[in-house]
C-alpha positions as CSV (number, residue, x, y, z in Angstrom):
1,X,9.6,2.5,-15.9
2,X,8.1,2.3,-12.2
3,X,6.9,-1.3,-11.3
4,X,4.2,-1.7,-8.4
5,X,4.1,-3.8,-6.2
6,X,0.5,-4.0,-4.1
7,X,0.3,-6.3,-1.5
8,X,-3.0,-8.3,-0.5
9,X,-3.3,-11.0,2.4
10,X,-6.7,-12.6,3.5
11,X,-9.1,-10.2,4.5
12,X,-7.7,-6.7,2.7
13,X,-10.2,-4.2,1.9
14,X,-11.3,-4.7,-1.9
15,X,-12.3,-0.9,-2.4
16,X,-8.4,0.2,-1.3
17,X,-6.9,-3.1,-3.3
18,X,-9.0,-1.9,-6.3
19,X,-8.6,1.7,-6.4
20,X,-4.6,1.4,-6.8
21,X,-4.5,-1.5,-9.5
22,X,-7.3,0.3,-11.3
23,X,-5.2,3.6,-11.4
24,X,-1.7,1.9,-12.4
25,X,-3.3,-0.4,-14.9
26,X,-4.9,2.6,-16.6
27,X,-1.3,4.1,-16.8
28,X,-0.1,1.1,-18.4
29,X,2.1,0.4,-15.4
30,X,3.0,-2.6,-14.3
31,X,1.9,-3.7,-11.1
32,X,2.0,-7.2,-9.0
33,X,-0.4,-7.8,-6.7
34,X,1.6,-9.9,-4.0
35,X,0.1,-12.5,-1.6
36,X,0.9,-12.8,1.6
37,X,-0.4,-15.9,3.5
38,X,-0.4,-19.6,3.7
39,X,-2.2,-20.7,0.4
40,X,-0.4,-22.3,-2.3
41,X,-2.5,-21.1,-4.8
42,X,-2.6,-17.4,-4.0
43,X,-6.3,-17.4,-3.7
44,X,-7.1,-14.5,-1.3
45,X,-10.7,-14.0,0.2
46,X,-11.4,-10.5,0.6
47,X,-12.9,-8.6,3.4
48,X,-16.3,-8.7,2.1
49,X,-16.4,-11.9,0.1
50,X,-14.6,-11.3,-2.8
51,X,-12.1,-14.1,-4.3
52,X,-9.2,-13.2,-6.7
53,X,-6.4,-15.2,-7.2
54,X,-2.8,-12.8,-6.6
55,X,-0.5,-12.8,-9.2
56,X,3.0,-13.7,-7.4
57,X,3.4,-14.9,-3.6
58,X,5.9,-13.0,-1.5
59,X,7.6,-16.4,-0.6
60,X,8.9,-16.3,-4.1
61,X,11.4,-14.0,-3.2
62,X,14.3,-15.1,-1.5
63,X,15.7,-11.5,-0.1
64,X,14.3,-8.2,1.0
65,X,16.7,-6.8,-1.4
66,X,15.7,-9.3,-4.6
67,X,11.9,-7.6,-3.4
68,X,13.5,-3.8,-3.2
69,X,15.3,-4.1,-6.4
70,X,12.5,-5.2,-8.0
71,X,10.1,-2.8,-7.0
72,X,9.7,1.1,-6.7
73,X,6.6,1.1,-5.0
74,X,5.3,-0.7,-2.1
75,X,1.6,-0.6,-1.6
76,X,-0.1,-1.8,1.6
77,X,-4.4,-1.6,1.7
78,X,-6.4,-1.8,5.1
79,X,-9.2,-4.1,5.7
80,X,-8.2,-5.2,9.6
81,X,-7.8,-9.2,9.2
82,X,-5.5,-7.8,6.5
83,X,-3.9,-5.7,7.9
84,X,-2.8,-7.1,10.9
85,X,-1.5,-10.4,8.3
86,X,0.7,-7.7,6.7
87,X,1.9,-5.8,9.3
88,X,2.5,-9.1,11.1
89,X,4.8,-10.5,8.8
90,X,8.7,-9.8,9.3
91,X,9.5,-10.0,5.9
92,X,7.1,-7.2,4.6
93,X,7.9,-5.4,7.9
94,X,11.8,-5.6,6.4
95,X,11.0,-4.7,2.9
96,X,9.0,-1.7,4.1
97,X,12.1,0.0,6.1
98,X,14.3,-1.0,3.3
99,X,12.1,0.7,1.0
100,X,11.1,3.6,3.2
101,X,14.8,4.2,3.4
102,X,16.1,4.0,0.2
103,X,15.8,7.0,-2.3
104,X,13.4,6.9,-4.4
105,X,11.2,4.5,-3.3
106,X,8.2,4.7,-2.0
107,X,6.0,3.5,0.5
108,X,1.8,3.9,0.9
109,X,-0.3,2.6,3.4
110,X,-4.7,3.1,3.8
111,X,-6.4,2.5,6.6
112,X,-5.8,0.0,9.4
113,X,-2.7,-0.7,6.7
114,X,-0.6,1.7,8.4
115,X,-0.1,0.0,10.9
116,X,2.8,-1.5,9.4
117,X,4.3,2.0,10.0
118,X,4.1,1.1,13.4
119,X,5.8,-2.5,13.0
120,X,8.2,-1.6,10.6
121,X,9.7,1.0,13.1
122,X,9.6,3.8,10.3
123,X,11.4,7.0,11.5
124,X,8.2,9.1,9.8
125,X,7.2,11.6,12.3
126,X,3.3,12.2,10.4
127,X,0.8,10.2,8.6
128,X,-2.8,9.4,8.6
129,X,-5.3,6.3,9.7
130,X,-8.3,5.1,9.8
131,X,-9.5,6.7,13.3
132,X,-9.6,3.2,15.0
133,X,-5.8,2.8,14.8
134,X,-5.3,6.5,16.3
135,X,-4.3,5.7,19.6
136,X,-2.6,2.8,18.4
137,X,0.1,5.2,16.2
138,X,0.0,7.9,18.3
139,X,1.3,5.9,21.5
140,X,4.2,5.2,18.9
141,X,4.8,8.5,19.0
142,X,3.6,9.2,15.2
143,X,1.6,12.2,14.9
144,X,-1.6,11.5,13.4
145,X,-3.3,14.0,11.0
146,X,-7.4,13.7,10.4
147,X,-6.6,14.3,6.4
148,X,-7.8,12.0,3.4
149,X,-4.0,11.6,2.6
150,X,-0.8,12.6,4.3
151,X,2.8,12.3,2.3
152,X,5.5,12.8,4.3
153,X,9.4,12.1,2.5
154,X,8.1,8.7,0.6
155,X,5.5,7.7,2.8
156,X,1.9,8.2,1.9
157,X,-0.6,7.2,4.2
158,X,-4.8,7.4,3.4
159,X,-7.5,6.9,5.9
160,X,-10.0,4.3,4.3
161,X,-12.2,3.1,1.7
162,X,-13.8,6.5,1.5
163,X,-10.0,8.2,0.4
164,X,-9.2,5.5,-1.6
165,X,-9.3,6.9,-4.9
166,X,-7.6,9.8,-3.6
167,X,-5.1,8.1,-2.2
168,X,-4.1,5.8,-5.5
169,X,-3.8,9.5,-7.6
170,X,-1.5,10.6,-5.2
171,X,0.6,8.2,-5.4
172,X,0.3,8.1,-9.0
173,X,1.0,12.1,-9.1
174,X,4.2,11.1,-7.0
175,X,5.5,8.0,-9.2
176,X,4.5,8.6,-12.9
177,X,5.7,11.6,-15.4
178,X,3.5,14.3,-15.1
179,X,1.7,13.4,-18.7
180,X,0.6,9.7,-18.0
181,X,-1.0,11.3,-14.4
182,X,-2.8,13.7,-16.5
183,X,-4.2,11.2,-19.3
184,X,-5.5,9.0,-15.9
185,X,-6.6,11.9,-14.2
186,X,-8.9,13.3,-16.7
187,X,-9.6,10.3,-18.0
188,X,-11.7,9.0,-14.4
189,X,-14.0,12.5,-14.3
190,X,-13.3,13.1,-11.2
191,X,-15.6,15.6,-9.2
């Protein structure tokens, strides 16, 4: 079975933290949300106010490849205090490339959370942003496509809050049997 892994740090975006644990958890999948950050007690304060306590700390993990063999999916949301903490941080930098470059893995980034694209030194050629990271990627030499969601090899990238529901189903439609995506799919009414 797939196991998630959805990282949150200080100041992530609770609409694109929410929208993949509510898809996985209605799949019956498990997923960890994983803080990243100095407190002890993995209390994360959201971008707008929100408090939620993270259910494991990525400095429980003692090697990028204890984190990649665990894992199947690596899930990084935007919100821009956030983002910049994650993309920051050399381990999640080194779990994303080992990820990214493993088989059957996979990688997703929304919003400003892309930019760890960008600090990982991913070899994708395409993804997606939130507009205010354009330049940012694009200096990198990334191409950067105005579409709600971009997958390109294992790599799928959203532009914000607005996508994020989008963004969680496609990963879903990539990770789980065909089945379960169904069952959540129809079960959400979407439009």
């Amino acid at each position: 079975m797939v196991k998630v892994c959805l990282f949150v740090a200080d100041g992530s975006d609770e609409i694109e933290f929410s929208a993949p644990y509510g898809i996985f958890t209605r799949a019956n999948t498990p997923i960890d949300t994983v803080y990243v950050g100095d407190n002890k007690d993995r209390l994360v304060n959201m971008s707008r106010g929100i408090q939620l306590y993270a259910k494991r700390s990525l400095s429980e993990f003692q090697s990028t490849e204890e984190f990649v063999k665990e894992y199947d999916v690596a899930i990084i949301p935007g919100g821009w205090q956030g983002s910049l903490t994650l993309s920051g941080n050399k381990k999640v930098q080194e779990i994303v490339k080992e990820m990214y470059n493993k088989p059957g893995k996979w990688v997703a980034m929304i919003c400003a959370g892309s930019l760890t694209a960008k600090t990982s030194g991913l070899g994708v050629k395409t993804l997606t942003s939130h507009p205010c990271i354009t330049k940012d990627l694009q200096e990198a030499g990334y191409e950067w496509k105005n579409e709600s969601v971009v997958v390109t090899d294992n790599l799928i990238t959203s532009q914000g809050p607005g996508t994020a529901m989008l963004f969680a189903l496609k990963i879903a439609e990539q990770v789980l049997d065909k089945d379960t995506y169904q069952k959540v799919y129809d079960s959400l009414e979407m439009p």
